[in-house]
N, C-alpha and C positions, 0 to 999 in steps of 0.2 A: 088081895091075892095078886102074884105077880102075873104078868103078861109073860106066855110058857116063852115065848120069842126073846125078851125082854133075858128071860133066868137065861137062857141059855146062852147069850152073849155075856152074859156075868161068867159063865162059867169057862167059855171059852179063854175068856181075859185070864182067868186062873189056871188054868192051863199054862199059859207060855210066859205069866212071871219072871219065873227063873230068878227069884227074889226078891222083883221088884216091890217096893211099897207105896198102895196108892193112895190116894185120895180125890176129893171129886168136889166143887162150886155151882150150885142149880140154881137157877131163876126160873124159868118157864116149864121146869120138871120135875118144879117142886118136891125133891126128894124120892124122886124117883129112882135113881140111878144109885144114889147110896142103899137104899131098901135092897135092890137086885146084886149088888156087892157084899152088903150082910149076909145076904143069905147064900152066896156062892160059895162052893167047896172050900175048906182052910181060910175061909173072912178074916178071921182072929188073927194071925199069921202075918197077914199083907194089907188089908184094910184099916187104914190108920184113922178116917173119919168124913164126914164132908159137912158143908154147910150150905145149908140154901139164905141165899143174898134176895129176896123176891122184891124189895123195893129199892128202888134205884140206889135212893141213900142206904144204904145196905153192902153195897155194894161198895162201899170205900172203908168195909174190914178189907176188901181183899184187895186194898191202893187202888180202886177206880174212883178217876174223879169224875165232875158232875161231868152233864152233857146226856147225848144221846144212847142208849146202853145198848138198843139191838143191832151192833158191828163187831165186824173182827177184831179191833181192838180192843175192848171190852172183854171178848170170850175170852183172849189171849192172857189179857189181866187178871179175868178171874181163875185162869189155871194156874198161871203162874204163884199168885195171890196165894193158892189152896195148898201146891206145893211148899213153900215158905211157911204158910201155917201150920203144916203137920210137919214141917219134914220129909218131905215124900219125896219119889225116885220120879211119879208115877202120878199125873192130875189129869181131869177132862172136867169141863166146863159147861153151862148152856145156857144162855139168855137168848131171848126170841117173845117176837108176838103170835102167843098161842093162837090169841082168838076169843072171842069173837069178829072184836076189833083189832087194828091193824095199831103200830106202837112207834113214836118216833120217825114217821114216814113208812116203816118197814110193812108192809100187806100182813094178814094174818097170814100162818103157816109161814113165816120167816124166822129160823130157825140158827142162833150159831154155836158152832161148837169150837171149844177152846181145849189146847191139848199140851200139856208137857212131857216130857220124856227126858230125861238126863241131861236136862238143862238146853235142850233145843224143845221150841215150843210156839207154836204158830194157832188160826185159827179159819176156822172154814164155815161159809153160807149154805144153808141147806132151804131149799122151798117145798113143805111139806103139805098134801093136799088132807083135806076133814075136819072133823068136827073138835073141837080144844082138845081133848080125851087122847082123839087119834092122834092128834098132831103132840102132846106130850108123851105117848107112847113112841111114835116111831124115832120122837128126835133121843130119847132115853136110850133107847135098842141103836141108833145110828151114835149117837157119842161114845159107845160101847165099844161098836165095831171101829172107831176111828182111833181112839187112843189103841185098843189090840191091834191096829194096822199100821199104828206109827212107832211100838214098839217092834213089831217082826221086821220092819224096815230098821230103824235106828240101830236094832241089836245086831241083826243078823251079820255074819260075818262078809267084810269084803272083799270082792276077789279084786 
C-alpha cells in the first residue's frame, strides 16, 4: 500500500500536466515512485513507464557510465536516460544510499534526485534522516514534489 503522502504528491503532479508525459529512473526507491504514478488519477493518459536501474551496472541502460552513482550527475543521467527511453516530456530520477550503509563516500540518507522537463533538466542532493524504509519513502514523495516544482516553474508563463 502506498504512503497516503506519497499518492497524493502523484496526484498533485497529475493535476498540473497539462499534457505532459512522464516517465520516471529508481535506484534507491526501488519502484516506488512509478507504483504512486500508476495509481494517480488518468496514469494511462500520461504515465508512459519507468525503470528501476538498482545496480550500478544497470544503470548504463539509461547512458551512465561506470564510476561512482550517488551524485548529481548520475541522477541527471538517469532522467535524462528515462525520458529518451520512453519519450517523455516529463522524467525524475533517484539514486542514493538508502541505508544501512553509506555508498560511494555518500552517508546513508544521501539521497539524489534527477529531473527533466522539456529538455532542461538538472539534479539536486537531498540528506534524508531514518531508517531505509523512511528514507525511500521521503525521497519518493521529495522526487514527486521536485519534478511538479520544476514543471510550474518551466511551464509557467513569463512576465
Amino acid at each position: 500500500m502506498l504512503d497516503r503522502d506519497l499518492a497524493l504528491a502523484a496526484a498533485r503532479l497529475a493535476r498540473v500536466l497539462d499534457g505532459g508525459r512522464v516517465a520516471c529512473a529508481e535506484s534507491c526507491t526501488s519502484g516506488l515512485i512509478a507504483q504512486a504514478l500508476a495509481d494517480a488519477p488518468g496514469a494511462s493518459d500520461w504515465f508512459l513507464g519507468g525503470i528501476v536501474t538498482y545496480h550500478r551496472q544497470a544503470k548504463s541502460l539509461l547512458g551512465v557510465g561506470p564510476g561512482p552513482v550517488v551524485t548529481c550527475s548520475v541522477a541527471d543521467q538517469m532522467a535524462v536516460g528515462a525520458a529518451r527511453l520512453f519519450g517523455a516530456d516529463l522524467a525524475v530520477s533517484t539514486t542514493g544510499a538508502a541505508g544501512p550503509a553509506g555508498l560511494d563516500g555518500a552517508p546513508p540518507g544521501t539521497v539524489v534526485i534527477g529531473w527533466y522537463v522539456d529538455g532542461d533538466h538538472g539534479a539536486e542532493i537531498h540528506h534524508i534522516e531514518g531508517d531505509r524504509h523512511t528514507v525511500c519513502q521521503v525521497a519518493a514523495r521529495q522526487a514527486l514534489h521536485t519534478l511538479t516544482a520544476r514543471l510550474l516553474t518551466l511551464r509557467s508563463p513569463k512576465l
